[in-house]
VMD Tcl script that draws the C-alpha trace (Angstrom):
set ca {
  {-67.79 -87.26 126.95}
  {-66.16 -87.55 130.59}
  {-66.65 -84.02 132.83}
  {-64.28 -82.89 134.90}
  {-64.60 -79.98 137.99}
  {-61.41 -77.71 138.36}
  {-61.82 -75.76 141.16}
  {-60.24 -72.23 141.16}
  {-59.85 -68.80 143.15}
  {-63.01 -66.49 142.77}
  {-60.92 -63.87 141.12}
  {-58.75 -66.46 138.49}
  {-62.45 -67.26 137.78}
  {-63.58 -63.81 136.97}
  {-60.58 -63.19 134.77}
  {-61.19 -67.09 132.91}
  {-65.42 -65.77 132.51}
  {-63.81 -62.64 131.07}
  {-61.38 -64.21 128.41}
  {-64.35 -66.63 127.21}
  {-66.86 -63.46 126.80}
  {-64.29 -61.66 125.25}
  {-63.76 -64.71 123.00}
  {-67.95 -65.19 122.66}
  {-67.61 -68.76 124.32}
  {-68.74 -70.00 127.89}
  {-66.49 -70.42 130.25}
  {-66.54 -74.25 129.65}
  {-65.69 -74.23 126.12}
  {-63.05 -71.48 126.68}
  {-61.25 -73.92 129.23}
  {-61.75 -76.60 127.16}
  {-60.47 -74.93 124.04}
  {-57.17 -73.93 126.44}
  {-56.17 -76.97 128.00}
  {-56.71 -78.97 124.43}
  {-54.41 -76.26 123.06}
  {-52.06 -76.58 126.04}
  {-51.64 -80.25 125.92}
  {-51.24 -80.05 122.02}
  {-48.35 -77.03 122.46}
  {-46.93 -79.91 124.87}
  {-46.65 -83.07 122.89}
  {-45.39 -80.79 120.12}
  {-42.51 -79.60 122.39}
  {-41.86 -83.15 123.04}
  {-41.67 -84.43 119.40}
  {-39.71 -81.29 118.70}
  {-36.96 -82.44 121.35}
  {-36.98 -86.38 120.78}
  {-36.41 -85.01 117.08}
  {-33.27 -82.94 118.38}
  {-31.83 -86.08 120.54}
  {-32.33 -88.15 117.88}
  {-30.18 -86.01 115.63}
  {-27.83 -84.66 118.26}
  {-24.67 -83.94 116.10}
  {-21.91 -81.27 117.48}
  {-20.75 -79.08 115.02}
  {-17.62 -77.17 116.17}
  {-17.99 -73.03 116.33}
  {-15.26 -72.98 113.92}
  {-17.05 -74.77 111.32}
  {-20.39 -73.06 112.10}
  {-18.76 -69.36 111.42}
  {-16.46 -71.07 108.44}
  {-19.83 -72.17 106.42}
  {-21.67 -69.04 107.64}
  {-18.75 -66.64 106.12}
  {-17.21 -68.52 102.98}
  {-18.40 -67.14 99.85}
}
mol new
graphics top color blue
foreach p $ca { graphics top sphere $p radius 0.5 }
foreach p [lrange $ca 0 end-1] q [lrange $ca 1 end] { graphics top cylinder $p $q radius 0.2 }
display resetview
């Protein structure tokens, strides 16, 4: 498994050390755990819009409010 340093500010550090106690991990599997989850929430967001562009009809307001009110 490749390892990686991230350097950060003393006091983003004290808040990360909290999170991962609070969450009874170290600090390394807590920042693990969020950038895997970050990069995951990321790709998703990407599918999500290729999905959108590849689909990427216009539908007027008119019609919208026509098939949201007809009974």
């Amino acid at each position: 498994m490749p390892i990686t340093t991230v350097c950060v500010p003393e006091e983003a550090y004290k808040k990360v050390k909290a999170m991962a106690a609070f969450e009874g991990m170290s600090v390394s599997e807590f920042m693990r755990k969020t950038i895997l989850e970050q990069v995951e929430d990321s790709q998703n967001y990407e599918v999500g819009i290729n999905i959108l562009n590849e689909h990427n009809e216009r539908v007027s307001r008119k019609d919208v409010l026509k098939e949201v009110f007809s009974n």
